[in-house]
C-alpha positions as MATLAB code, in Angstrom:
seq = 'XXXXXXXXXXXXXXXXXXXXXXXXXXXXXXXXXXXXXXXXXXXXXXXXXXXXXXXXXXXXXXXXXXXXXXXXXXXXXXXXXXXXXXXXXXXXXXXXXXXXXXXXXXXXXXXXXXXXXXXXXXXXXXXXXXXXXXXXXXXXXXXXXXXXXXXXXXXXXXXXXXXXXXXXXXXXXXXXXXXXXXXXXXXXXXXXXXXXXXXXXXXXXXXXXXXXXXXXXXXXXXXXXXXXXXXXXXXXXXXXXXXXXXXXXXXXXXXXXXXXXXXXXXXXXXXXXXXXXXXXXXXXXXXXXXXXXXXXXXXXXXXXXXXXXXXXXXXXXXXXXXXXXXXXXXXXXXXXXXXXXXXXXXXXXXXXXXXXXXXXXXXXXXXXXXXXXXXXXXXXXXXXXXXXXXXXXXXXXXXXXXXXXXX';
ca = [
     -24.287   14.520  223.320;
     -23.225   11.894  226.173;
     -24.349   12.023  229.154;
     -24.191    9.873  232.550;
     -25.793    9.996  236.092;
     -24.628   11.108  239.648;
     -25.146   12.071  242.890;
     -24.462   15.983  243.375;
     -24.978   17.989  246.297;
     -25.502   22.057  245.232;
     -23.787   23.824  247.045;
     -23.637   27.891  246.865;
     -21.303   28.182  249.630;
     -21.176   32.170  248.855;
     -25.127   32.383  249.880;
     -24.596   30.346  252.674;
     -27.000   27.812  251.524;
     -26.497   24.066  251.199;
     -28.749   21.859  249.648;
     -29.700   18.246  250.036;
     -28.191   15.687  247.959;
     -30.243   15.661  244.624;
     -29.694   13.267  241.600;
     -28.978   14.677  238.369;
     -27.744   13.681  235.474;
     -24.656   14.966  233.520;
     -24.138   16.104  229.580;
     -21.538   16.870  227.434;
     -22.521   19.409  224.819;
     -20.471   20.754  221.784;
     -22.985   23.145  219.960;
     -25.693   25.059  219.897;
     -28.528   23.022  219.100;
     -27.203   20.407  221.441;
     -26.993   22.724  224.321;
     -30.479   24.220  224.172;
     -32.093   20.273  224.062;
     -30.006   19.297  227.237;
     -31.230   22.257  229.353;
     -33.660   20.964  231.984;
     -34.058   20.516  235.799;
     -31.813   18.780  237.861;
     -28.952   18.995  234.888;
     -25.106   19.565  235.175;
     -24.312   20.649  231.444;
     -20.467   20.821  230.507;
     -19.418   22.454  227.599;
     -16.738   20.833  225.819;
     -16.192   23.720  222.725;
     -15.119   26.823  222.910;
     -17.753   28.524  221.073;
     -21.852   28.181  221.594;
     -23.362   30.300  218.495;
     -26.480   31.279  219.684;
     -27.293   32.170  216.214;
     -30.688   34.598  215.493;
     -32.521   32.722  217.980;
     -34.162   33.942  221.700;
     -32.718   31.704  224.036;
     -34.892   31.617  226.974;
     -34.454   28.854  230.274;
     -37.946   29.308  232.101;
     -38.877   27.074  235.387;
     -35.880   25.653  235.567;
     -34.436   24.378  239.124;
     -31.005   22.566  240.116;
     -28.786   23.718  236.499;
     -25.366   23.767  236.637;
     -23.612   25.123  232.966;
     -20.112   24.831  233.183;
     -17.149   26.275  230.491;
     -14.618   24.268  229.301;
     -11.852   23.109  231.756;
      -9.379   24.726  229.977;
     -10.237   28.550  229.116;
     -13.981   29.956  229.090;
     -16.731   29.001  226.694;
     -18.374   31.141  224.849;
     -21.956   31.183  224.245;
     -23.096   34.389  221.970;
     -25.512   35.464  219.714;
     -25.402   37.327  216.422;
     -28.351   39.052  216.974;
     -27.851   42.455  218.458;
     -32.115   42.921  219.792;
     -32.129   40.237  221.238;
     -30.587   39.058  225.124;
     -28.299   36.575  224.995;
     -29.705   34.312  227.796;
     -33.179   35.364  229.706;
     -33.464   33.324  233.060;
     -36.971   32.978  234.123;
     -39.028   31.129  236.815;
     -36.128   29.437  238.207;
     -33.978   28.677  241.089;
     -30.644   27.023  242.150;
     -28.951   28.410  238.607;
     -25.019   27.782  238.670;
     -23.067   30.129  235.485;
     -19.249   29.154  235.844;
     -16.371   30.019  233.813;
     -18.324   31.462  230.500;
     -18.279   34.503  228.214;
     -21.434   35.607  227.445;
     -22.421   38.342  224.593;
     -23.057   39.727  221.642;
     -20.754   38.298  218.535;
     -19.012   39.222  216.176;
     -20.965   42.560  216.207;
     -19.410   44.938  219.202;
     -21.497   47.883  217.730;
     -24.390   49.530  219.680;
     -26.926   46.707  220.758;
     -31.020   46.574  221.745;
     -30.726   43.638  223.775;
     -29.516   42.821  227.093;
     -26.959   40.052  228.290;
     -28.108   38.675  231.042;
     -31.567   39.285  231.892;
     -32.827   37.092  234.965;
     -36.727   37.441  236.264;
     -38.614   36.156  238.996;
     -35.703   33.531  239.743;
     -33.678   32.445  242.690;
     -30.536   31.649  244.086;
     -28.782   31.972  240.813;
     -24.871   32.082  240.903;
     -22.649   33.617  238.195;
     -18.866   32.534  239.039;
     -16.080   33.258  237.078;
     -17.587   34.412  234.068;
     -17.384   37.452  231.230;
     -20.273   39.385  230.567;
     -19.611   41.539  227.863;
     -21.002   44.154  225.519;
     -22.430   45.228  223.364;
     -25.511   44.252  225.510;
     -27.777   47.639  226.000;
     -27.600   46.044  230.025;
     -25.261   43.727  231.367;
     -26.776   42.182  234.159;
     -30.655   43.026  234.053;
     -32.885   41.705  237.248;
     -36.578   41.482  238.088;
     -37.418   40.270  241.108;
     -34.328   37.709  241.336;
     -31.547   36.585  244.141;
     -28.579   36.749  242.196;
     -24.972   36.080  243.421;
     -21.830   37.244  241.113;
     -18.888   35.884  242.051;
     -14.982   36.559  240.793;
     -16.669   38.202  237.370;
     -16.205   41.079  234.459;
     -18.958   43.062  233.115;
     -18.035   45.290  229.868;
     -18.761   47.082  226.748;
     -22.306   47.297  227.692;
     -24.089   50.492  225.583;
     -25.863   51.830  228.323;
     -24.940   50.369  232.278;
     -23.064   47.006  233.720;
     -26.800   46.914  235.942;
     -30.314   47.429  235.761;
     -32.672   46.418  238.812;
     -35.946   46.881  238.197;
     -38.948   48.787  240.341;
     -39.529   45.345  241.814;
     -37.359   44.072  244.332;
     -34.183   42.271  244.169;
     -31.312   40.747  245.931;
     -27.903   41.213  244.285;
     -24.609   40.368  245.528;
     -21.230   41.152  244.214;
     -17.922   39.399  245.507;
     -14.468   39.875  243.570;
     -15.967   41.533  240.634;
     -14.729   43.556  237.894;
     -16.525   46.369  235.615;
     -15.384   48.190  232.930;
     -17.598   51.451  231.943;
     -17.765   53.539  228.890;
     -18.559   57.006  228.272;
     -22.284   56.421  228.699;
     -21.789   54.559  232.064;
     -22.232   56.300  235.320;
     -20.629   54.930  238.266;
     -23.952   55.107  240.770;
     -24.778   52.146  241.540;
     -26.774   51.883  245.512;
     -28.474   48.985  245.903;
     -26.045   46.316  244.839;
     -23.723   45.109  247.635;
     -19.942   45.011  246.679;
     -17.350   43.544  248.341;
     -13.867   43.873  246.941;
     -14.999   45.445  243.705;
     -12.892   47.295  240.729;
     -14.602   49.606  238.598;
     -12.433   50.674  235.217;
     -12.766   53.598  232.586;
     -12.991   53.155  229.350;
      -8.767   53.099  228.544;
      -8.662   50.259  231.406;
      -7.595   52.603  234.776;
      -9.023   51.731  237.419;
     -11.178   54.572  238.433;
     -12.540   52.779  241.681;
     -10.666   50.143  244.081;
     -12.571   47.981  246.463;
     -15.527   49.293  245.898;
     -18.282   49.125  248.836;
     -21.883   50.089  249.738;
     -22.808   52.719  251.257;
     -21.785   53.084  255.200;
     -21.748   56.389  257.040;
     -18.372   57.416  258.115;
     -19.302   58.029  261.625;
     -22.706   56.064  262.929;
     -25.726   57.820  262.907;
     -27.176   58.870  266.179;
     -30.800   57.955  265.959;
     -33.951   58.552  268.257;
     -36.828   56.151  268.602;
     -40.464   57.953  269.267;
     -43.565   56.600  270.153;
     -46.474   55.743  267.383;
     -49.033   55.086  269.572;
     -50.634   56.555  273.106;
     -51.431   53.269  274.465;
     -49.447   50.811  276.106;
     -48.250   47.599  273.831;
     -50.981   45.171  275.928;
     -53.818   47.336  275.389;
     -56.659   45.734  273.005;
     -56.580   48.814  271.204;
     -52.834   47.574  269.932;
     -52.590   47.667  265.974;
     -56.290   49.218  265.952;
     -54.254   52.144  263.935;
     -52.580   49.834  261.711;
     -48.947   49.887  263.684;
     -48.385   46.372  262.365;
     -49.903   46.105  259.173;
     -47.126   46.644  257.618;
     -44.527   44.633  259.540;
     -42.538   41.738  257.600;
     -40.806   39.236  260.154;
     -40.242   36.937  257.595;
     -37.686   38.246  256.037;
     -35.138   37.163  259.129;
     -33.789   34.742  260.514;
     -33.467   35.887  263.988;
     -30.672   34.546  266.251;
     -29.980   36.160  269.746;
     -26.535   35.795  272.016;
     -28.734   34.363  275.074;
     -31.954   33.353  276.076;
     -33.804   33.144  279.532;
     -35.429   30.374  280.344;
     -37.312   29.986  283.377;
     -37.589   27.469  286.459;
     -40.927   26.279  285.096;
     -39.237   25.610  281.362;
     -40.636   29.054  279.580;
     -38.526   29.489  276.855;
     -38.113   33.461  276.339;
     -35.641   32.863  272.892;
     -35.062   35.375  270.061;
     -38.368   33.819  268.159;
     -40.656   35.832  270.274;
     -39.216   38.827  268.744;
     -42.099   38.496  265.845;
     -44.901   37.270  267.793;
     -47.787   40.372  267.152;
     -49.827   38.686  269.713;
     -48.857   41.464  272.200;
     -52.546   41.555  274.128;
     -53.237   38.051  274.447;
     -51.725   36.021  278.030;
     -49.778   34.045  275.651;
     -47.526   37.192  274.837;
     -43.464   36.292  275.622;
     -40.949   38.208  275.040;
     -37.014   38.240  274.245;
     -35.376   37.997  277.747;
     -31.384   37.712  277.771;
     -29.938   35.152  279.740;
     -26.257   36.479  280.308;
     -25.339   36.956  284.235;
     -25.725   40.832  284.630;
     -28.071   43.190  282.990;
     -27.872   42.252  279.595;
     -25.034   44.560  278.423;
     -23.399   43.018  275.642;
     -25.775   41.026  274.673;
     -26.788   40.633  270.845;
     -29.980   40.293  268.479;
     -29.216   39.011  264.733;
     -31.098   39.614  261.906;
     -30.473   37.923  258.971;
     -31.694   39.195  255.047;
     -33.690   35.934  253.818;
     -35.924   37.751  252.093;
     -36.458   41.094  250.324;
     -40.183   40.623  250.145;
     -43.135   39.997  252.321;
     -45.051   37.051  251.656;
     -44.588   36.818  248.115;
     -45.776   40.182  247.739;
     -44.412   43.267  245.822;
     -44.069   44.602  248.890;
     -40.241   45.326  249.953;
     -37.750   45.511  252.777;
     -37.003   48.718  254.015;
     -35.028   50.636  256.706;
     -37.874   51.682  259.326;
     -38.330   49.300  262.053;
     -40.916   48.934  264.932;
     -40.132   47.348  268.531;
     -41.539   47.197  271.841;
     -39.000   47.622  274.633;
     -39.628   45.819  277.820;
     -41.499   42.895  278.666;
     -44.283   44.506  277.851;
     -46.839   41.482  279.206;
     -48.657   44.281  281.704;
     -47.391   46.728  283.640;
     -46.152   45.113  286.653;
     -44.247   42.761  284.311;
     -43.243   45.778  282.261;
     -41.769   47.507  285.225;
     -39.970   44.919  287.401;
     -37.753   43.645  284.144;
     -34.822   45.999  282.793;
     -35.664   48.035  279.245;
     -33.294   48.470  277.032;
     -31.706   52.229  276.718;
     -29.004   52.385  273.991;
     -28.524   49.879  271.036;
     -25.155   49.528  268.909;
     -26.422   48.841  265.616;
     -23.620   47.042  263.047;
     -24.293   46.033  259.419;
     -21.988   43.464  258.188;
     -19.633   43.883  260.964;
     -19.618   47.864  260.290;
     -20.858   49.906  263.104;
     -23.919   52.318  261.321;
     -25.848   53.371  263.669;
     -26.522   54.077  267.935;
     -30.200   54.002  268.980;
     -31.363   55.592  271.956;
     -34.720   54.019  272.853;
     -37.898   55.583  275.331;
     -38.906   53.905  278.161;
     -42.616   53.314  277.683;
     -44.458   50.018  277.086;
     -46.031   51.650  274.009;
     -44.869   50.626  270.466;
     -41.357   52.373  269.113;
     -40.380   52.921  265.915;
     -36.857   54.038  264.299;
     -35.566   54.574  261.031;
     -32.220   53.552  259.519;
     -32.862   56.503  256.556;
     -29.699   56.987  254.335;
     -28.243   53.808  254.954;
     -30.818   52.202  253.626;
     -31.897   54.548  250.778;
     -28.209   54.025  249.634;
     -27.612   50.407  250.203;
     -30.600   48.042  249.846;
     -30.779   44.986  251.688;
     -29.716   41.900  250.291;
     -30.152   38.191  251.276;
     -27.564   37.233  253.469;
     -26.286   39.917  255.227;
     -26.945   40.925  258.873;
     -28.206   42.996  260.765;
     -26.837   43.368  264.747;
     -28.230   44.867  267.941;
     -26.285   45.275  270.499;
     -27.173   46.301  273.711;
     -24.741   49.069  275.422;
     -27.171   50.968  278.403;
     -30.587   49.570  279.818;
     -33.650   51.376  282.132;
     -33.351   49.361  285.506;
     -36.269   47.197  286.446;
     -37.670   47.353  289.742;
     -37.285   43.638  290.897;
     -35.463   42.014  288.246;
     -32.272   42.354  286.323;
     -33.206   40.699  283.363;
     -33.616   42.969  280.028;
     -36.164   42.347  278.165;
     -37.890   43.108  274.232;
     -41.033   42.354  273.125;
     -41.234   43.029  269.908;
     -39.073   43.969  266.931;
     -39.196   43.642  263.350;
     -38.750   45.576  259.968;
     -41.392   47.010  257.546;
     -42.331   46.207  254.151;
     -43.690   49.146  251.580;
     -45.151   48.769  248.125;
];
């Protein structure tokens, strides 16, 4: 095994995340045994053989960050095992995981398998590129609570499905992918996000081109209604648990325009999570086009799929608090907002028609949701189309708007 030092910046351009310039080391590796004692943190490992045997043994990477394996230049490198219960590579505890150009499975037995491929748990940021995952793995790609980002790759031959996500949540991402299914496949697969996708039978026709999530084929036409009685400054706010469940973390909120004010009050996108609705410190978004704030935007972007750490996940029904709901001379004089254009990825889903009251809103996103998860990365757009004219001003305002997180 050589090996030498660099400089390397990871960079997972598909996740849009960069990271800082980190030193690692690099390894050349020719076999098995070679392989599994080079595997640590901050680690590019280049395979120079065509062939890792795995042999009988469980190969497991746990709390492992900043790992780069790379194939061989030339073709893909394969890295197998001969034992049929076990998964060929488990990924655990770990983050900033780079797969490229490998073929991973079982070998030389293609009969029906107990273990898995790929199984990746409680990890991060992990990016498969270029790579063949292939059968007879019971699962090809089996998550728990991971970020995972497939890029340009094959799943195949798997006994039982190309994906398994488990009951906790995950994050999973495929770009330029291609699966192959077998009799005991079903092609039903929600939560994922595709983008320019092939799914294959059996004989190799393509059964499904460009496969996508799930997007309504006209945009829903949803209602907000009013969960509480009392306006959004009253100290009774959240006494009924209207924000217990909120998760703000889980965006990254950017906004078109901003107000700010003659004596430097900045009223920017950030106030969008700020629960402190009763308290004089309470801001709100304000717009800062020229006119009433048509066609101006609110972005959410997925950065999480949990709250806090916890099991508890991102879902479709949102709360938010039209107006500048600081008291009700505020409330009044400012513009509301009336009608929202809602776009997911650049794909119009949804139109929202909103009250005017100062009390606390919710709406639900239902199907499109239930069929398409969120995943880190993608975003979320509102757009405002009509507004509720304020008395003095003709600035629009929100208060208050974020998702919520279930068990």
């Amino acid at each position: 095994m050589r090996s030498f030092i660099l400089f390397l910046k990871f960079t997972f351009f598909t996740l849009g995340v960069a990271y800082t310039q980190t030193r690692v080391d690099t390894v050349f590796v020719d076999n098995y045994q070679s392989f599994v004692n080079s595997i640590t943190s901050n680690r590019v490992i280049l395979l120079t053989s065509d062939h890792i045997k795995i042999g009988d043994q469980n190969l497991v990477v746990d709390s492992i960050i900043n790992l780069i394996i790379k194939g061989n230049l030339k073709k893909q490198t394969k890295i197998t095992t001969r034992n049929t219960g076990n998964t060929v590579i488990t990924f655990q505890n770990s983050k900033n995981i780079i797969l490229d150009n490998l073929s991973i499975g079982h070998w030389p037995d293609l009969g029906y398998c107990e273990g898995n491929v790929l199984d990746i748990f409680n990890s991060d940021l992990i990016d498969i590129n270029n790579c063949d995952l292939f059968g007879s793995g019971v699962i090809g790609l089996n998550l728990r609570r991971s970020n995972v980002w497939c890029n340009n790759s094959v799943i195949r031959d798997c006994s039982e499905d190309i994906i398994e996500l488990g009951a906790n949540k995950n994050s999973l991402v495929f770009e330029k992918c291609s699966f192959y299914l077998n009799e005991h496949n079903e092609l039903n697969y929600p939560e994922p996000r595709f983008e320019n996708c092939k799914f294959y039978n059996s004989k190799g026709h393509v059964i499904v081109d460009n496969y996508q999530n799930f997007y309504p084929k006209e945009p829903l036409d949803i209602k907000a209604e009013a969960i509480t009685e009392y306006a959004a400054w009253s100290e009774e706010i959240n006494s009924n648990g209207e924000f217990e469940a909120v998760c703000p973390n889980t965006f990254n909120i950017k906004t078109s325009s901003n107000l700010t004010s003659a004596n430097n009050i900045s009223y920017g996108g950030e106030n969008l999570s700020d629960i402190a609705l009763h308290s004089n410190d309470n801001l709100a978004w304000v717009e800062g086009a020229k006119g009433n704030g048509i066609g101006e935007k609110i972005f959410f972007e997925v950065n999480s799929i949990i709250a806090d750490n916890e099991p508890w996940g991102l879902m479709g029904r949102f709360v938010i608090v039209n107006g500048y709901a600081k008291n009700m001379s505020t409330w009044k004089n400012n513009n509301r907002v009336k009608k929202i254009k809602i776009k997911r990825n650049n794909h119009t889903i949804a139109y929202l028609d909103l009250l005017d009251t100062p009390t606390v809103q919710s709406f639900n996103l239902g199907e499109i949701v239930f069929k398409n998860g969120f995943t880190i990365g993608e975003v979320l757009e509102f757009e405002i189309i009509d507004v509720y004219q304020g008395n003095k001003y003709n600035d629009t305002a929100i208060t208050y708007l974020s998702a919520i997180c279930i068990p």
